[in-house]
N, C-alpha and C positions, 0 to 999 in steps of 0.2 A: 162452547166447543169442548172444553175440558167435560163436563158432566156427559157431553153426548158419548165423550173416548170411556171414559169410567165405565157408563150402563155397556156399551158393545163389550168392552175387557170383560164386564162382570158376567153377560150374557153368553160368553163365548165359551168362560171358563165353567160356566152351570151344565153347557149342553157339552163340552170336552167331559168334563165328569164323570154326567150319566153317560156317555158314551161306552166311556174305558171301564164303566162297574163292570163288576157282576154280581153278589150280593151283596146288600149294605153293608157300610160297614160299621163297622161298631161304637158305640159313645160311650161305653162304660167294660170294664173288666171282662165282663161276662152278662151273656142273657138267658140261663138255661132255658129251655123249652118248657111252659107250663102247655100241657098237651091235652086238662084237662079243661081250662080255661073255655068258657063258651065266646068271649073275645074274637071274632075272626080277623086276623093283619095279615098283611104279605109277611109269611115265617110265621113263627111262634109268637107270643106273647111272652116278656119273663116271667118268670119264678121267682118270689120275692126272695131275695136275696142274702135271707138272714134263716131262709128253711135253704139251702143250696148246701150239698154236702160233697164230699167225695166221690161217692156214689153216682153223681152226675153227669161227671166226666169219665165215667170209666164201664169198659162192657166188657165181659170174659166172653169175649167172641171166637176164639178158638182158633184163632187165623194159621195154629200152626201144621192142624190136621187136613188131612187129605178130605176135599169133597167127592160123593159121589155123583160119577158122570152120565151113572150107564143109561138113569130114567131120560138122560135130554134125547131129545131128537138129532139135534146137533151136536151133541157130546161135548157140552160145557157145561159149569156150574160158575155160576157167579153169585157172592156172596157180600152183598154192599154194607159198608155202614157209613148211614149216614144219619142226620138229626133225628128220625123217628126211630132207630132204634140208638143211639147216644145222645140222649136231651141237650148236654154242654158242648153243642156241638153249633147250634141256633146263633147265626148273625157270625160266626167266624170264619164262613167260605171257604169249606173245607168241607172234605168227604176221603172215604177209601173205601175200595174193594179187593177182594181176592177173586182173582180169577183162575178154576181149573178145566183144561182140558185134557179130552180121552186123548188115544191116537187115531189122528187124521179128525180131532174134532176142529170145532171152530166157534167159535163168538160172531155170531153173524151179522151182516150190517146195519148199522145203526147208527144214533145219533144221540148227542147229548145236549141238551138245548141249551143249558143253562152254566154249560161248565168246561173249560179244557181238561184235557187228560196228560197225564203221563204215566207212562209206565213203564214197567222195572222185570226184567225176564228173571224170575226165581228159580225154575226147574227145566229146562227143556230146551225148545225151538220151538219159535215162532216167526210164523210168516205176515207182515203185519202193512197194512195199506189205508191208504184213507183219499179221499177225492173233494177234488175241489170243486166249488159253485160254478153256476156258468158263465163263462168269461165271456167278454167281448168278441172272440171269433165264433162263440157258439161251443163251444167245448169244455170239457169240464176233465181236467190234469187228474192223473192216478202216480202218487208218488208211494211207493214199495220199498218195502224194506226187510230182509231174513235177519233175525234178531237170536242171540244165542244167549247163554243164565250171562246175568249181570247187564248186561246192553238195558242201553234207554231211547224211549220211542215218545213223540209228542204228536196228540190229537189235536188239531185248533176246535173252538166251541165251535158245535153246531152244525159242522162237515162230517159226513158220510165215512164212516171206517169199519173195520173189522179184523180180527187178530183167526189166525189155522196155524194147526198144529201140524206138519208138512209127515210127522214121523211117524210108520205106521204100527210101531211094537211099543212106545214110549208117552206116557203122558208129558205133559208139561204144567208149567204154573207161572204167573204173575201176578203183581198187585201193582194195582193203579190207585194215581192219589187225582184227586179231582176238585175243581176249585169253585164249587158250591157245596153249601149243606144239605141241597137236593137236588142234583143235576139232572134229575132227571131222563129217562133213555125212552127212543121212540127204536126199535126194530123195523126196519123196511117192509121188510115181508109182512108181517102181523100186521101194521096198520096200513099197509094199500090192500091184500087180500082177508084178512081176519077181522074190519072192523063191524062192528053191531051201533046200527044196522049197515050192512054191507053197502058197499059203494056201490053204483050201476055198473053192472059187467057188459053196457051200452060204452059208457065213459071210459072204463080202464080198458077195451078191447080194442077203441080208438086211440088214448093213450101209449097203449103197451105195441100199437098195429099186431094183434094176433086176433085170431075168430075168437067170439064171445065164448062158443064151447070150452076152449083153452081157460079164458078167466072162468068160466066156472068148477071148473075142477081144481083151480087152486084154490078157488074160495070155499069150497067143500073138504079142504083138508081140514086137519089141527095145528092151529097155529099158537106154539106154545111159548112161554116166559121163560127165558131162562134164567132168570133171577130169583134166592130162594134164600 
């Protein structure tokens, strides 16, 4: 009896675990990214640890300057750093980006699979919302929020969000920290209308209930990254 309560405790606590991750986490100091390593793991491989220098850990990313907005469609610019552009970055689940918007831009909806967000209003106003899965009555919650410089806003992983700039003479600016070293981001739009090879405009016209004509002309835009 004892041994059976022991393996159930051990099992419960294995599958609570991987539940609550999100990247490993670490066994040692540090694991910088060898990125040339032909090695493939889930992450990086380390870097032997006796070539690891300062240099590692540190990127002159410029996070202080103004990005420009005006080539997006959307009029954002996001600017990430995460483990493939800071190697010391590998197994510590962690990331940051800058994010700039024109006036009246936006950060359009998306998702980050691998990571929560939060973020920090630096310059401006922001209009900022995120949506919930679908519940038990069939619906899925839109919680909203106008966020002004200094306010803090939290993304749960993997829920639908997006940040607008509500002000039409005024950029603004944020940075988000994110709790992966590669959180990764899927765009709504791009990947149901932009993906190669395209979805059936049979299926999403069912989907979306609009005539096929309709999905084909979204799928014949440019559906751009604004990540840069």
């Amino acid at each position: 009896m004892a041994a059976s309560t022991f393996l159930l405790v051990a099992f419960l606590a294995l599958i609570t675990s991987q539940a609550i991750a999100s990247d490993p986490s670490p066994l040692q100091d540090f694991c910088v990214a060898d990125k040339d390593s032909p090695v493939k793991v889930n992450g990086f491989v380390c870097k032997d640890p006796m070539a690891v220098n300062a240099d590692d850990f540190f990127k002159a990313a410029k996070l202080d300057q103004p990005r420009d907005t005006t080539k997006s469609k959307v009029g954002s610019n996001v600017t990430l750093i995460n483990v493939m552009q800071l190697p010391g970055l590998n197994t510590l689940g962690i990331s940051l980006a800058r994010i700039d918007y024109a006036p009246l831009g936006q950060n359009p909806p998306h998702t980050h699979p691998r990571a929560t967000e939060i973020l920090t209003v630096l310059e401006g106003t922001l209009y900022v919302r995120f949506v919930t899965s679908n519940q038990a009555d069939r619906s899925n919650k839109l919680f909203a929020k106008v966020l002004n410089k200094g306010d803090v806003f939290v993304f749960p992983q993997g829920l639908i969000h997006f940040q607008f700039n509500p002000v039409h003479d005024k950029p603004a600016v944020a940075l988000a920290a994110l709790s992966s070293q590669n959180p990764g981001a899927i765009t709504i739009a791009n990947a149901v209308f932009g993906s190669k090879p395209p979805i059936s405009d049979d299926v999403l016209a069912k989907a979306f209930q609009v005539q096929k004509g309709t999905i084909d002309w979204l799928q014949a835009q440019f559906w751009e990254n604004n990540h840069y």
